[in-house]
VOKOLMI-967022 format. One record per residue (C-alpha): chain; residue in three letters; residue number from 1; y, x, z. Coordinates in pm, 1 decimal, always signed. Layout:
% VOKOLMI-967022
+---+-----+-----+----------+----------+----------+
| c |   r |   k |    north |     east |       up |
+---+-----+-----+----------+----------+----------+
| A | ALA | NUM |        Y |        X |        Z |
...
+---+-----+-----+----------+----------+----------+
% end
This chain:
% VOKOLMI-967022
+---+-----+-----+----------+----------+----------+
| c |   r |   k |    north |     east |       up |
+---+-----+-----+----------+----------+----------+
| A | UNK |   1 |  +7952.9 |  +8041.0 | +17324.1 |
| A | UNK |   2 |  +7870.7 |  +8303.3 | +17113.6 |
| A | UNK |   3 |  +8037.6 |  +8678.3 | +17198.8 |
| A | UNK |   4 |  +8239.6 |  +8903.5 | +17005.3 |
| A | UNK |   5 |  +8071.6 |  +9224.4 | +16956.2 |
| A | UNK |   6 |  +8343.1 |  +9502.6 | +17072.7 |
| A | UNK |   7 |  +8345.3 |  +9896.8 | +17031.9 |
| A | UNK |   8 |  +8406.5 | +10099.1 | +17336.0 |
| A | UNK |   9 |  +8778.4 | +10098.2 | +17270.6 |
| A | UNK |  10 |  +8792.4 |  +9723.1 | +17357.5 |
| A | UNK |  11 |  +8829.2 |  +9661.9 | +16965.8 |
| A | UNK |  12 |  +8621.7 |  +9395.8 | +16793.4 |
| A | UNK |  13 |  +8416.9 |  +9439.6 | +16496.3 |
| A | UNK |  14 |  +8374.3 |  +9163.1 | +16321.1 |
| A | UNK |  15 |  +8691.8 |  +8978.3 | +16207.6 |
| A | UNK |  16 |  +8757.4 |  +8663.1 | +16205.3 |
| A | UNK |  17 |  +8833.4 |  +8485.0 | +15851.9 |
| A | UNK |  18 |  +9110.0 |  +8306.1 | +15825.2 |
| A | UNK |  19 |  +9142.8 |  +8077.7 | +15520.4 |
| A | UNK |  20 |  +9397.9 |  +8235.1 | +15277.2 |
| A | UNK |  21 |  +9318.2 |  +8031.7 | +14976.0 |
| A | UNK |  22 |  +9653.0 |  +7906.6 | +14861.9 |
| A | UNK |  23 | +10071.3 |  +7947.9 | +14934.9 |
| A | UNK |  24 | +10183.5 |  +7762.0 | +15187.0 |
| A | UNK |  25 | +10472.3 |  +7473.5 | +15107.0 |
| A | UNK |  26 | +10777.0 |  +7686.1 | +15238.4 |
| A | UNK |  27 | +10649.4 |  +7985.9 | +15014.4 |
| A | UNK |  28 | +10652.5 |  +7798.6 | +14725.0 |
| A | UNK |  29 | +11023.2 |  +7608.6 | +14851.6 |
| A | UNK |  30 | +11118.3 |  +7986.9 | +14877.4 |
| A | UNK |  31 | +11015.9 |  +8121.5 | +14552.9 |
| A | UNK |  32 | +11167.8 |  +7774.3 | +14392.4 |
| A | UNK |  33 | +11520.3 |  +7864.1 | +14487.2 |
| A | UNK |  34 | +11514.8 |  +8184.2 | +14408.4 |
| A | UNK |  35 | +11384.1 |  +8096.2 | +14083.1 |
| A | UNK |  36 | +11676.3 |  +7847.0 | +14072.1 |
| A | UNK |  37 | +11945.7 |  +8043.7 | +14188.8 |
| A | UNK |  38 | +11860.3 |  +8365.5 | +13895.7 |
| A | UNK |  39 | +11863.4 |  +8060.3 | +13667.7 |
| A | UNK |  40 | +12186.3 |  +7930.8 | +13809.1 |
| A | UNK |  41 | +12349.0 |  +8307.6 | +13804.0 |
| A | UNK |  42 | +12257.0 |  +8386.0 | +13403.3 |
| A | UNK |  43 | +12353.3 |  +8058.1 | +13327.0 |
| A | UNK |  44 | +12679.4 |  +8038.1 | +13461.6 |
| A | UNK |  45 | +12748.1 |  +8454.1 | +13380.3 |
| A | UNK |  46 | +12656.9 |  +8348.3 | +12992.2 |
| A | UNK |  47 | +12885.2 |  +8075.0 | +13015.4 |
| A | UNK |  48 | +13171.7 |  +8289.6 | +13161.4 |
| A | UNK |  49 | +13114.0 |  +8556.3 | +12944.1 |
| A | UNK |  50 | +13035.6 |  +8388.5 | +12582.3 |
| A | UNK |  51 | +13395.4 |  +8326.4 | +12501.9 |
| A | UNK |  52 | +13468.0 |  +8679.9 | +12540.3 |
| A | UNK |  53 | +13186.9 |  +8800.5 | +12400.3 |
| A | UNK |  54 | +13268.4 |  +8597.4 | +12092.1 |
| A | UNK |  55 | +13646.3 |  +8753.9 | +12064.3 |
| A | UNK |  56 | +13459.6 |  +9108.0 | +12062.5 |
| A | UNK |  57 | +13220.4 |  +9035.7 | +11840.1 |
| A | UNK |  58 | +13487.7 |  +8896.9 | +11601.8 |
| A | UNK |  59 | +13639.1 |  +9210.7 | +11610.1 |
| A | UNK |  60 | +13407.7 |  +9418.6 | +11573.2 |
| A | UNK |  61 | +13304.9 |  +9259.9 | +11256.8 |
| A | UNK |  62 | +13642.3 |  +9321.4 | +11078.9 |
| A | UNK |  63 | +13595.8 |  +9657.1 | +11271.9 |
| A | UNK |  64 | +13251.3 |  +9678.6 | +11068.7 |
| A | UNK |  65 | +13370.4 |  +9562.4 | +10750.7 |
| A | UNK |  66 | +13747.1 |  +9773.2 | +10717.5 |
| A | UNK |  67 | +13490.1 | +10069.5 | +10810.2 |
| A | UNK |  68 | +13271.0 |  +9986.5 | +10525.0 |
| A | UNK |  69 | +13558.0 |  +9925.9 | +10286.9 |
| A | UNK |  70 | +13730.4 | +10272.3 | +10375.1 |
| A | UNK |  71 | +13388.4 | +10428.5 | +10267.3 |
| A | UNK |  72 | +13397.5 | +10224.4 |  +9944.7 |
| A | UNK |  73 | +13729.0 | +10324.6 |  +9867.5 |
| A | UNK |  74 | +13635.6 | +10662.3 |  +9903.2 |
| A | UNK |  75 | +13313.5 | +10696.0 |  +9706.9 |
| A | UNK |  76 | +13422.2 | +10429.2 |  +9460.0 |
| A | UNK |  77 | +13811.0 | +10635.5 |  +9415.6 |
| A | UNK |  78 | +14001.0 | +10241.0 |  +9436.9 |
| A | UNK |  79 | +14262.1 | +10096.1 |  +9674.3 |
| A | UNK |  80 | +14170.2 |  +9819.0 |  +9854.1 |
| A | UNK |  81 | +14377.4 |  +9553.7 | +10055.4 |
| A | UNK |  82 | +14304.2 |  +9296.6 | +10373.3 |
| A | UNK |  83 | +14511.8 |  +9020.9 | +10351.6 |
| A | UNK |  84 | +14518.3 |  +8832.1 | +10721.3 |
| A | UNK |  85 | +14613.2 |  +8513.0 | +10823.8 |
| A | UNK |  86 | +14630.2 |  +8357.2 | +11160.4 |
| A | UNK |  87 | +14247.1 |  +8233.1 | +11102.3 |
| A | UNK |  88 | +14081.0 |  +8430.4 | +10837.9 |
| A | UNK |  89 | +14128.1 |  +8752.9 | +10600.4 |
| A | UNK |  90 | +14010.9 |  +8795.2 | +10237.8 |
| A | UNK |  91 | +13964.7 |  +9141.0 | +10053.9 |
| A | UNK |  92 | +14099.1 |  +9272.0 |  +9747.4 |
| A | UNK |  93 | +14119.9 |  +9558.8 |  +9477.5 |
| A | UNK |  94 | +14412.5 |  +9690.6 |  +9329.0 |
| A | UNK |  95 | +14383.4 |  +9685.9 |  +8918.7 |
| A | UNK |  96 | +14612.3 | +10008.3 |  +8845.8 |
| A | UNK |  97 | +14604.3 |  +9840.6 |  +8462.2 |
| A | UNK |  98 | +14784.6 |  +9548.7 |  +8537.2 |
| A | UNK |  99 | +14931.7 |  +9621.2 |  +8856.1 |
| A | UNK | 100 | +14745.2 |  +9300.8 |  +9029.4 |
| A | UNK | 101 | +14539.3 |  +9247.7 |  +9330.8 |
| A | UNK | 102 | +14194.3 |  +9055.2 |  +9271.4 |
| A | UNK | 103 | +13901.2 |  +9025.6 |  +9449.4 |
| A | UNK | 104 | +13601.5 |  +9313.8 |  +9471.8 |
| A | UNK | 105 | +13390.5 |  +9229.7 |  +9128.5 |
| A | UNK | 106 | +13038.8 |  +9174.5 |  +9283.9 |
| A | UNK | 107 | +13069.9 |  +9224.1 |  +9628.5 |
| A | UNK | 108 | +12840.8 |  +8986.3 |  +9867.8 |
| A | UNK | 109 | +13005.8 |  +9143.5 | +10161.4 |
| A | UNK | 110 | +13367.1 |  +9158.6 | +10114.2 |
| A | UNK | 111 | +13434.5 |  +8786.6 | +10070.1 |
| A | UNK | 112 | +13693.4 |  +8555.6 | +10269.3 |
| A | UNK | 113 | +13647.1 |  +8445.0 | +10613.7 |
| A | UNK | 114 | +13762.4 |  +8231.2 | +10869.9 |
| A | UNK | 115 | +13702.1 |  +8268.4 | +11216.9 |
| A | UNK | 116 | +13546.0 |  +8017.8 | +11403.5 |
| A | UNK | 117 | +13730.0 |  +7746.2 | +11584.3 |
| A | UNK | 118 | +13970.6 |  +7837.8 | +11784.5 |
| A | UNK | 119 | +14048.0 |  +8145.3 | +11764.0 |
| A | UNK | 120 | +14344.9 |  +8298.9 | +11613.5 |
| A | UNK | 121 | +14458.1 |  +8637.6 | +11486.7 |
| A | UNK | 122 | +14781.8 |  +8826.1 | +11527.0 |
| A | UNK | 123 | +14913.9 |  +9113.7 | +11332.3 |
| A | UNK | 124 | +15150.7 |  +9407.0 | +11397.5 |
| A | UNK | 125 | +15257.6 |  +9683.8 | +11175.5 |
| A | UNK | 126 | +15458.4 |  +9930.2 | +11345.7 |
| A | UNK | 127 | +15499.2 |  +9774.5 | +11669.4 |
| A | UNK | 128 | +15653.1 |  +9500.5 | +11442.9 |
| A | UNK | 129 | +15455.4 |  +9175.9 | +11497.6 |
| A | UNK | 130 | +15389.9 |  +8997.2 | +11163.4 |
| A | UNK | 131 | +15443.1 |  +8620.4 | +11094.1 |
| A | UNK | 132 | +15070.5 |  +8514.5 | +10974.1 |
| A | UNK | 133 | +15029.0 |  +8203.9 | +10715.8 |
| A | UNK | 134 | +14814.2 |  +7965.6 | +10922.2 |
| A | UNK | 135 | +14533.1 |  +7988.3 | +10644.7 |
| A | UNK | 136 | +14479.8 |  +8136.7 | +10293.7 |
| A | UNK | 137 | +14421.9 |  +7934.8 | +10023.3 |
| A | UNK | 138 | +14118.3 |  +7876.8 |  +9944.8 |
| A | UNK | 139 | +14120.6 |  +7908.0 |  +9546.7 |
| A | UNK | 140 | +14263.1 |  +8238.4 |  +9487.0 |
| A | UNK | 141 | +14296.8 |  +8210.9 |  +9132.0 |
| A | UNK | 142 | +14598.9 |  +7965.7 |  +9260.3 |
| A | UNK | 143 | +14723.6 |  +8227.4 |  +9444.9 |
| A | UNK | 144 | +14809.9 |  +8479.0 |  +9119.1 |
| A | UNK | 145 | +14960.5 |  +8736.7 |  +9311.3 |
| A | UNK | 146 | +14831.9 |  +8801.8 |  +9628.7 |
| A | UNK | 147 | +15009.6 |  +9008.6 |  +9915.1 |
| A | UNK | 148 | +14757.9 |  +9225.8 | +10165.8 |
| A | UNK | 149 | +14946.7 |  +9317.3 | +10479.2 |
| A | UNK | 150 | +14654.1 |  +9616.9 | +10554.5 |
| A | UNK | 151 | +14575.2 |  +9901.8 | +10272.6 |
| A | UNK | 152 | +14267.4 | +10053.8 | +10294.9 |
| A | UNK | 153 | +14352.8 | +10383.0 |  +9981.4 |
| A | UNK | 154 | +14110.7 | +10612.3 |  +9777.6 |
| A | UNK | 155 | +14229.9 | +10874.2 |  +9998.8 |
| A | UNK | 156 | +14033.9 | +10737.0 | +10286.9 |
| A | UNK | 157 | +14424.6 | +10631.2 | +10456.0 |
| A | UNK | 158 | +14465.5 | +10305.0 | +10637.9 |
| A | UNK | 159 | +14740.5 | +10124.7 | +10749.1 |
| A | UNK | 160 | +14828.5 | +10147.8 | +11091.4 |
| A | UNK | 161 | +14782.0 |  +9823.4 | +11248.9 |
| A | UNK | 162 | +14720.6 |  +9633.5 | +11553.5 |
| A | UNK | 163 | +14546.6 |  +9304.0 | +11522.1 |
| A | UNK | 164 | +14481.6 |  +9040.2 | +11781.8 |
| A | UNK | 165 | +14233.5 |  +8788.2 | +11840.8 |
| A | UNK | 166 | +14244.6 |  +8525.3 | +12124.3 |
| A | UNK | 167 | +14138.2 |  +8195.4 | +12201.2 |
| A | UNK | 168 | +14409.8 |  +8111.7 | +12407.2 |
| A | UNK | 169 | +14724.5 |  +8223.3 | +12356.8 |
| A | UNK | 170 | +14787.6 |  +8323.3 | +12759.9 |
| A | UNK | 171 | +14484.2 |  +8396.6 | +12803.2 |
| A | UNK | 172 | +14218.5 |  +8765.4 | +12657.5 |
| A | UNK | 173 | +14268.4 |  +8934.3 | +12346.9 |
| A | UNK | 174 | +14076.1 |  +9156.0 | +12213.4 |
| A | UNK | 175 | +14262.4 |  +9455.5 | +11998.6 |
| A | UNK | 176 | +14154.5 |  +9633.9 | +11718.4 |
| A | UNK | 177 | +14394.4 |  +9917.8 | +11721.6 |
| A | UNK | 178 | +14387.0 | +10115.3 | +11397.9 |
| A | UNK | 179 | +14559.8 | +10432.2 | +11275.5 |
| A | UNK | 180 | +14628.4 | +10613.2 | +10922.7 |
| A | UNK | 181 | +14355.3 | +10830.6 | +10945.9 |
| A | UNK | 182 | +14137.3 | +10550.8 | +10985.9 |
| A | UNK | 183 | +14014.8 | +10607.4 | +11359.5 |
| A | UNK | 184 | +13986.5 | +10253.6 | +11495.4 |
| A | UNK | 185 | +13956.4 | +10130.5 | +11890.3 |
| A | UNK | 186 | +13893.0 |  +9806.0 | +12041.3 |
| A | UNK | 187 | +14048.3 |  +9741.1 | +12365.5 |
| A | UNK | 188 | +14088.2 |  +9410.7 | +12597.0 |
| A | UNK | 189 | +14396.9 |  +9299.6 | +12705.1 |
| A | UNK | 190 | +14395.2 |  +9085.9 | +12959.0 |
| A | UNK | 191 | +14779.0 |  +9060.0 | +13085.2 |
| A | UNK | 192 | +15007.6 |  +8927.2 | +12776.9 |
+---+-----+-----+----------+----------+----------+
% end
C-alpha cells in the first residue's frame, strides 16, 4: 500500500484524479428539459401573441400609409381620400377638373388592400360608427363615382376618425385613433 505524501498541516499533496471525461446521464436529462421547456415557453408565447401581433401590425400599416399620403398631399398640393370597407381600403385623388375621385396616377404604394382573413375593420366619424360595405369592388372603373369616408387635404388636415380592427368581434381591437391635425395613436382595447 503505497502512502500519501502529506504537508505538516495534515494536507496531502498529490491529488487524486478523478475521471471527468464526459456529463453524466442526469446532466444531460437536466439540460434536455430545460432546453425543452424555453422551447415550449416561445412556442406557446408566439402562438398567444401572433394574433395580436397581426391586428397591430395591420394597423400600423394604414397608420404608415395615411402618414405617407398626408405628406404627399402636402408636397404634391392634392386632396386625397381612403375609402374603407369592413375588409380592405383603396386610395384616391380628387380631380378638381371634373369633380371625380380616381385612383393616384402611378403610385406602387397607394393601391387597394384587403386584410387578411379574418379580420375586419370598423369605422367611426364623430363618435358616429359607420356602416362599412363588406368589400369594395374590385374593378373601380365599375365603380364611376367613388365615396371615401377619410380625407386626407393639401392642407395637411385629416379627418377625424377612429378605425377598428379585430378578429373577433368580442374579443381585441386594435384602434387607430386619428385627429384633424393629423396626430394619430394606436391603442388596444381589450373590453368591448
Amino acid at each position: 500500500m503505497e502512502l500519501m505524501p502529506t504537508l505538516g498541516t495534515g494536507i496531502s499533496t498529490r491529488y487524486r484524479r478523478r475521471l471527468t471525461a464526459g456529463f453524466s446521464l442526469l446532466e444531460l436529462m437536466v439540460v434536455v428539459a430545460i432546453i425543452g421547456l424555453m422551447a415550449g415557453t416561445l412556442v406557446l408565447s408566439t402562438n398567444l401573441g401572433g394574433s395580436e401581433r397581426q391586428l397591430e401590425r395591420e394597423v400600423d400599416r394604414v397608420r404608415g400609409l395615411i402618414g405617407l399620403m398626408r405628406e404627399e398631399a402636402l408636397m404634391q398640393n392634392r386632396d386625397y381620400g381612403i375609402e374603407i370597407t369592413a375588409t380592405g381600403y383603396r386610395f384616391f385623388v380628387f380631380d378638381y377638373e371634373q369633380l371625380l375621385w380616381y385612383p393616384p396616377p402611378n403610385e406602387q404604394l397607394f393601391v387597394g388592400y384587403l386584410l387578411p382573413e379574418p379580420l375586419m375593420f370598423e369605422l367611426a366619424l364623430e363618435d358616429r360608427d359607420i356602416t362599412l360595405d363588406r368589400e369594395f369592388d374590385e374593378s373601380i372603373e365599375d365603380d364611376a363615382t367613388p365615396e371615401p369616408q377619410l380625407l386626407i387635404l393639401s392642407t395637411g388636415e385629416l379627418t377625424p376618425f377612429e378605425l377598428s380592427i379585430y378578429r373577433d368581434i368580442n374579443g381585441t381591437r386594435v384602434v387607430l385613433d386619428a385627429q384633424l391635425d393629423g396626430t394619430m395613436e394606436v391603442r388596444r382595447n381589450d373590453s368591448i
